[in-house]
Biotite code that builds the C-alpha atoms (Angstrom):
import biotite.structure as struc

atoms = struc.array([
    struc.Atom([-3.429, 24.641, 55.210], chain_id="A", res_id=1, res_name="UNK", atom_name="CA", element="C"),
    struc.Atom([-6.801, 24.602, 55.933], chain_id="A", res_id=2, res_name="UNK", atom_name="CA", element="C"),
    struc.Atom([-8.073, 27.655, 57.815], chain_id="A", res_id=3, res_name="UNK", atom_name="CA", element="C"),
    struc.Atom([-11.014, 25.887, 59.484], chain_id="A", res_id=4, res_name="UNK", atom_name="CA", element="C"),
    struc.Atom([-9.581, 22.801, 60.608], chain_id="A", res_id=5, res_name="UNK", atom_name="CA", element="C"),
    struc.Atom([-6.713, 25.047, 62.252], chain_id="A", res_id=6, res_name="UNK", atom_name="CA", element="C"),
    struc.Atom([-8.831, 26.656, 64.211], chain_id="A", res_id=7, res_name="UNK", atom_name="CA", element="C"),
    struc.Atom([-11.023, 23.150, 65.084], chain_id="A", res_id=8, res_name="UNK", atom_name="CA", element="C"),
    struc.Atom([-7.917, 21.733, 66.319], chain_id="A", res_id=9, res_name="UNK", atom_name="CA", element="C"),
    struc.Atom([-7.296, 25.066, 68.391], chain_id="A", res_id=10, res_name="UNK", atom_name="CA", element="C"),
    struc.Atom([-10.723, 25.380, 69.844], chain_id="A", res_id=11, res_name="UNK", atom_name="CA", element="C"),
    struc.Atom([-10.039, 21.342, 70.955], chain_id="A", res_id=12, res_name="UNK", atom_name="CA", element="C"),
    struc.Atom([-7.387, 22.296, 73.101], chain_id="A", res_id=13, res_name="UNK", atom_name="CA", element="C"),
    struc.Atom([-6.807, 25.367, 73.682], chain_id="A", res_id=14, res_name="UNK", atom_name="CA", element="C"),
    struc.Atom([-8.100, 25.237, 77.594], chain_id="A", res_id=15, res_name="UNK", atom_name="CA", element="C"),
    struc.Atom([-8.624, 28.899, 77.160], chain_id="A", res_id=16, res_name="UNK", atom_name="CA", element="C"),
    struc.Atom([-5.408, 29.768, 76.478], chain_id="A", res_id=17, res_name="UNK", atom_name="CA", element="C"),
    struc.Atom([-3.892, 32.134, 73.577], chain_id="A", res_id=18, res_name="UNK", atom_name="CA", element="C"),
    struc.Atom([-2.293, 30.923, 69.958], chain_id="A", res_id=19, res_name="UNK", atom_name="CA", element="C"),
    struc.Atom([0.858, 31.664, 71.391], chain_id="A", res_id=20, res_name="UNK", atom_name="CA", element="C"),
    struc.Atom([0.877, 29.950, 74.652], chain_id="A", res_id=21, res_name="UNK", atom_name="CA", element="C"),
    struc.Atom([-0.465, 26.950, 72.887], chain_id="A", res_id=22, res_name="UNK", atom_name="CA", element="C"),
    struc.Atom([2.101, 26.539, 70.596], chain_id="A", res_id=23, res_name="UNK", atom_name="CA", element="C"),
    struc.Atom([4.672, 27.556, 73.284], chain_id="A", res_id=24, res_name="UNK", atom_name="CA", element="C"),
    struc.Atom([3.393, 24.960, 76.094], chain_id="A", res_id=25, res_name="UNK", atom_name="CA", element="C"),
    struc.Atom([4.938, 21.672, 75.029], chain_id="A", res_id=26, res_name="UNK", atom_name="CA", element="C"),
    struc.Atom([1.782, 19.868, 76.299], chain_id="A", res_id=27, res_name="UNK", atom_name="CA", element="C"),
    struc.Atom([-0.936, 22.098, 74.197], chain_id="A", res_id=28, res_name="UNK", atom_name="CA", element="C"),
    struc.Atom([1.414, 22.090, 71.374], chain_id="A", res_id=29, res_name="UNK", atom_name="CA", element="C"),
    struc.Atom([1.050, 18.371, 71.364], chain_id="A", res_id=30, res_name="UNK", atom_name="CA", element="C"),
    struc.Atom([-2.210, 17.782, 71.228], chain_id="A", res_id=31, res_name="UNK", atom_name="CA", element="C"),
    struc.Atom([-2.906, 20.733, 68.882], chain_id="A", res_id=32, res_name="UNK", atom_name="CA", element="C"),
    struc.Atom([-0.196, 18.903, 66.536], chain_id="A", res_id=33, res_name="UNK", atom_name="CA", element="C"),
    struc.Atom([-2.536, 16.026, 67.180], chain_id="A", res_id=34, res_name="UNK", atom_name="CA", element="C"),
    struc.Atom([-5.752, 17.121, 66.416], chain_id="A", res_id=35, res_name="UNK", atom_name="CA", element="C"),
    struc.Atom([-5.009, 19.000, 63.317], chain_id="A", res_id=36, res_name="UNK", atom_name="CA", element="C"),
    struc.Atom([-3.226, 15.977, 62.007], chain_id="A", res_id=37, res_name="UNK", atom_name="CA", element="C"),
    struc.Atom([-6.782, 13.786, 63.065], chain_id="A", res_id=38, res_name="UNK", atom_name="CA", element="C"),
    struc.Atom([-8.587, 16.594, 61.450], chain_id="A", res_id=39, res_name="UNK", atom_name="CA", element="C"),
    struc.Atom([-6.559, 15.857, 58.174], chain_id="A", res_id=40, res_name="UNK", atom_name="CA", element="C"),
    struc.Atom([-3.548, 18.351, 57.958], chain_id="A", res_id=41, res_name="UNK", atom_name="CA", element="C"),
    struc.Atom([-0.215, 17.173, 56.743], chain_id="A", res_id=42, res_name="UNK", atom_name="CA", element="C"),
    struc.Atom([2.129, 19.652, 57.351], chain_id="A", res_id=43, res_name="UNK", atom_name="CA", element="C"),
    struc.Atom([5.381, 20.202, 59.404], chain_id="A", res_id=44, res_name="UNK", atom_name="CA", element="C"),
    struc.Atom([4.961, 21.113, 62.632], chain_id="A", res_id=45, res_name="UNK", atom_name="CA", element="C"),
    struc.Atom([6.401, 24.556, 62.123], chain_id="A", res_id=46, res_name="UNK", atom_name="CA", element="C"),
    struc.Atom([3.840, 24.888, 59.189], chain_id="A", res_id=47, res_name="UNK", atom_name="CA", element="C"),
    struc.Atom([1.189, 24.229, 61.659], chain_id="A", res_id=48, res_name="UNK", atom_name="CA", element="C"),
    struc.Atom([1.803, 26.474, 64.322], chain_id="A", res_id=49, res_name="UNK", atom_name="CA", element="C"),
    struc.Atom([2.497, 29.251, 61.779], chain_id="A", res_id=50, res_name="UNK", atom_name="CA", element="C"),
    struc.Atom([-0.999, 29.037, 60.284], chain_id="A", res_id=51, res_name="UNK", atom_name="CA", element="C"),
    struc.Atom([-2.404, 28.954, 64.439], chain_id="A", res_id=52, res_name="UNK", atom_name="CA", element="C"),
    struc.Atom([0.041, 32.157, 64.425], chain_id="A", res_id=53, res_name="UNK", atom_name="CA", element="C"),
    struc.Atom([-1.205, 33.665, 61.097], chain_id="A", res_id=54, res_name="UNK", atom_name="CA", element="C"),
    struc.Atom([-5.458, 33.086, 61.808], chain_id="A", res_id=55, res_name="UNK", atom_name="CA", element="C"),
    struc.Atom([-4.726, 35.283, 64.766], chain_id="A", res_id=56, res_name="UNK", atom_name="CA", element="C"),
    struc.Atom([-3.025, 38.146, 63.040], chain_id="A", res_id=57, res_name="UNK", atom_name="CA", element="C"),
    struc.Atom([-5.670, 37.697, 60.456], chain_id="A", res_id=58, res_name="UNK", atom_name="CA", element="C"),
    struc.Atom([-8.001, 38.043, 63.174], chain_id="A", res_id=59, res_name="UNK", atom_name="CA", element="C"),
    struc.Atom([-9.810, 35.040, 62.432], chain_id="A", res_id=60, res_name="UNK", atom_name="CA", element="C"),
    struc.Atom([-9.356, 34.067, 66.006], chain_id="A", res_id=61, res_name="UNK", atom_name="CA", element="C"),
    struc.Atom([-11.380, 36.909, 67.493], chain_id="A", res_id=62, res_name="UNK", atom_name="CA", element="C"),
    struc.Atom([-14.491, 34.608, 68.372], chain_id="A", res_id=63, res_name="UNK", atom_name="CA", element="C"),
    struc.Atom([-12.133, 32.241, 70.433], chain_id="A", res_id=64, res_name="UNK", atom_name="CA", element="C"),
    struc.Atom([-11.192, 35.115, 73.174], chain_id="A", res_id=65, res_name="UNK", atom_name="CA", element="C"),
    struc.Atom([-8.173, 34.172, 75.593], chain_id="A", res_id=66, res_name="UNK", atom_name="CA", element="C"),
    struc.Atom([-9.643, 33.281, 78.486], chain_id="A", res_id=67, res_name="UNK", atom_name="CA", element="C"),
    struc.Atom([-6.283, 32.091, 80.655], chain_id="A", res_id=68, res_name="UNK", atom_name="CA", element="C"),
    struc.Atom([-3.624, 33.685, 81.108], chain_id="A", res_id=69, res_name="UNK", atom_name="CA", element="C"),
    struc.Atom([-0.125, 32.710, 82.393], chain_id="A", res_id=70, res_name="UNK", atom_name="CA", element="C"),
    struc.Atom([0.662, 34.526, 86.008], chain_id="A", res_id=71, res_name="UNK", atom_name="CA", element="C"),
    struc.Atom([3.326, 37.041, 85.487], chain_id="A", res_id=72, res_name="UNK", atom_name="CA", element="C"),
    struc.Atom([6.944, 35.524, 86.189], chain_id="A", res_id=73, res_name="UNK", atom_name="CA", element="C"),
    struc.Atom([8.649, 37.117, 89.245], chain_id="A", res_id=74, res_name="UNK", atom_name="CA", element="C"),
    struc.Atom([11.914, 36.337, 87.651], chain_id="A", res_id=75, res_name="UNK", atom_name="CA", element="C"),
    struc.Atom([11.426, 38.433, 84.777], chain_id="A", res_id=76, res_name="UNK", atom_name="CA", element="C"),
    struc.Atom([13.782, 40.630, 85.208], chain_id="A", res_id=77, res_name="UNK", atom_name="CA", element="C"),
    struc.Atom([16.380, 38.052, 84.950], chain_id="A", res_id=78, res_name="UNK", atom_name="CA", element="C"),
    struc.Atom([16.067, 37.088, 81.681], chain_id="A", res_id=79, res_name="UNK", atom_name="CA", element="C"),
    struc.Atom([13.852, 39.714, 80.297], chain_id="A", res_id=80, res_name="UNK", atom_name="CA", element="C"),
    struc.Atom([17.738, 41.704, 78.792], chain_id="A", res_id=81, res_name="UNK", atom_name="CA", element="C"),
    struc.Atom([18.802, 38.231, 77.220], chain_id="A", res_id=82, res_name="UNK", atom_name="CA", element="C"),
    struc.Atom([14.882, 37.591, 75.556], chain_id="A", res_id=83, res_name="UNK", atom_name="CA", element="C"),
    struc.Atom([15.219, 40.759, 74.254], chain_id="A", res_id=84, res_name="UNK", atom_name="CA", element="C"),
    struc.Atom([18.851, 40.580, 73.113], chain_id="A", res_id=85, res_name="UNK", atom_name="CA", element="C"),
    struc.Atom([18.326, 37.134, 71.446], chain_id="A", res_id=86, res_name="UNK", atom_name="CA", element="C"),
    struc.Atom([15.329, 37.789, 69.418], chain_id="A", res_id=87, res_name="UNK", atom_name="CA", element="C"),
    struc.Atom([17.296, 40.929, 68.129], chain_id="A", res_id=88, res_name="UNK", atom_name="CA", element="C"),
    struc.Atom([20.446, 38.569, 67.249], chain_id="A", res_id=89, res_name="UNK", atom_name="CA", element="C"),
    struc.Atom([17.953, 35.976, 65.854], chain_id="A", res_id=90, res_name="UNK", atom_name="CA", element="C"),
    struc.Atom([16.488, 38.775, 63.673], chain_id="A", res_id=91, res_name="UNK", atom_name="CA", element="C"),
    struc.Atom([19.708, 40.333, 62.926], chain_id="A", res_id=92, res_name="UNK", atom_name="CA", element="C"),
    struc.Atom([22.093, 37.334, 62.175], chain_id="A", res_id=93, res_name="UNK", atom_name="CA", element="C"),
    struc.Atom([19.620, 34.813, 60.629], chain_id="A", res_id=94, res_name="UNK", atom_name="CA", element="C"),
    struc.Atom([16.829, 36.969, 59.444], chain_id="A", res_id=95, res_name="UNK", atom_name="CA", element="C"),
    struc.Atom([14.123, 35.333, 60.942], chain_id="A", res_id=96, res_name="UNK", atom_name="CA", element="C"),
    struc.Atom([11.027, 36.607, 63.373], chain_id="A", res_id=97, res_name="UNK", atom_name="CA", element="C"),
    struc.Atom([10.137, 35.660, 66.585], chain_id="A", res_id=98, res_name="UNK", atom_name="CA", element="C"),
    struc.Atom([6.974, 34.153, 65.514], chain_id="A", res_id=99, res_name="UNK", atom_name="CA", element="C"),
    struc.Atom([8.902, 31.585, 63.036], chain_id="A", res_id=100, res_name="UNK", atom_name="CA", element="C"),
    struc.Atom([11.624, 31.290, 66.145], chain_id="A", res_id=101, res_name="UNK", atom_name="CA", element="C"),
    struc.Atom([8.370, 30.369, 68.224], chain_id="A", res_id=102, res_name="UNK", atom_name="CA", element="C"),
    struc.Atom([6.292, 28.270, 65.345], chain_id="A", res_id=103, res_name="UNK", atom_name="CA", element="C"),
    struc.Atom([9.378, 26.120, 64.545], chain_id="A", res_id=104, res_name="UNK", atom_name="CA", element="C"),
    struc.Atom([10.272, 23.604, 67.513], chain_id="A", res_id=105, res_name="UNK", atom_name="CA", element="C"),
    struc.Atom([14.090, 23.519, 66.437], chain_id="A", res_id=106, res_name="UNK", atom_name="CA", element="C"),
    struc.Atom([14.852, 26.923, 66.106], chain_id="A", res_id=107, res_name="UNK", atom_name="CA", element="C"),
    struc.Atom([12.970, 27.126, 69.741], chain_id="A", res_id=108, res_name="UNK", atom_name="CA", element="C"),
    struc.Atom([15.189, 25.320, 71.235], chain_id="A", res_id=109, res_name="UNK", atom_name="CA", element="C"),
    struc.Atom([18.019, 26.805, 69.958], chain_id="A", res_id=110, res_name="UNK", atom_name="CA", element="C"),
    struc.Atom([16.442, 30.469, 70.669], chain_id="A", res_id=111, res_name="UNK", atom_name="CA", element="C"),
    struc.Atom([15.641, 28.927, 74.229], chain_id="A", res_id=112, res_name="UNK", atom_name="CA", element="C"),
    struc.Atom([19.882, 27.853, 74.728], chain_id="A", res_id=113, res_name="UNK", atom_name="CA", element="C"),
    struc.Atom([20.389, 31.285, 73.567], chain_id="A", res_id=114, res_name="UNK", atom_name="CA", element="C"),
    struc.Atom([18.571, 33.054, 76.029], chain_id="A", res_id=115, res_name="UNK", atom_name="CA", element="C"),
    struc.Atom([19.728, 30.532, 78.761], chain_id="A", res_id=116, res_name="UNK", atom_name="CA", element="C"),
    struc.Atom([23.733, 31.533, 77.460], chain_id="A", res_id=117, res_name="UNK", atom_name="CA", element="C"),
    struc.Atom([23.158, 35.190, 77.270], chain_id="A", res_id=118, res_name="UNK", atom_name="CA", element="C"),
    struc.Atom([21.041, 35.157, 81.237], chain_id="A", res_id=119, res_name="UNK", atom_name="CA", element="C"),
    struc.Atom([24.375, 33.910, 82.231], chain_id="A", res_id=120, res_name="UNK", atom_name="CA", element="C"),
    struc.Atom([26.383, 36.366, 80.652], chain_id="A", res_id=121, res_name="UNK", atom_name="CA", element="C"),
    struc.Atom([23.930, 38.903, 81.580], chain_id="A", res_id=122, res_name="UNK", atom_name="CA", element="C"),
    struc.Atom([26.343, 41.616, 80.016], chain_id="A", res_id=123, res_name="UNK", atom_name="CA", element="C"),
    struc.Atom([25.789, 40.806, 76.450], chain_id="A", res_id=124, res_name="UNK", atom_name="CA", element="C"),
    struc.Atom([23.987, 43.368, 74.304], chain_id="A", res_id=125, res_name="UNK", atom_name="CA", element="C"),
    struc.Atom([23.205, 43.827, 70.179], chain_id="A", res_id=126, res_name="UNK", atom_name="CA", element="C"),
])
């Protein structure tokens, strides 16, 4: 991947918001899939958001400061026990980080019906 044309496509559409929240917002994630394939990159979309992910723990990002940030969720406490417990099963059981849970759109989902299964069960812990 190209490090500069990641961060183009980024900077495009980023509406002041952080790596993360674009690649989590299914709007942002769009057109930052977009414009990095206008740009010229070819890879999955997975591969994509992982090099967004990786140019800020490079800090490479650093000049693009998060400017927006998402209003804390007054429900958090409902769900914050099965976030936490399925990102530790996801770790455990499958070997795999929450930042290639969060990069690839599949395993999102299926980290996202997770947390929604375990919030119901609320007494589930790892």
């Amino acid at each position: 991947m190209n490090a500069a044309a990641i961060k183009e496509a980024f900077k495009r559409v980023r509406e002041g918001r952080s790596p993360e929240f674009v690649i989590c917002d299914p709007a942002l994630r769009a057109a930052f899939l977009a414009a990095a394939r206008r740009i010229g990159e070819r890879g999955s979309d997975a591969e994509l958001n992982a090099s967004l992910m990786n140019l800020r723990k490079q800090g490479k990002l650093r000049d693009t400061p998060t400017t927006r940030r998402k209003a804390p969720d007054p429900n958090l406490n409902r769900y914050q026990n099965a976030v936490l417990n399925a990102a530790r099963l996801i770790e455990r059981q499958f070997g795999q980080t929450v930042d290639n849970v969060l990069c690839d759109p599949n395993m999102r989902a299926q980290f996202d019906a997770l947390i929604q299964f375990l919030a119901r069960s609320r007494n589930v812990s790892f």
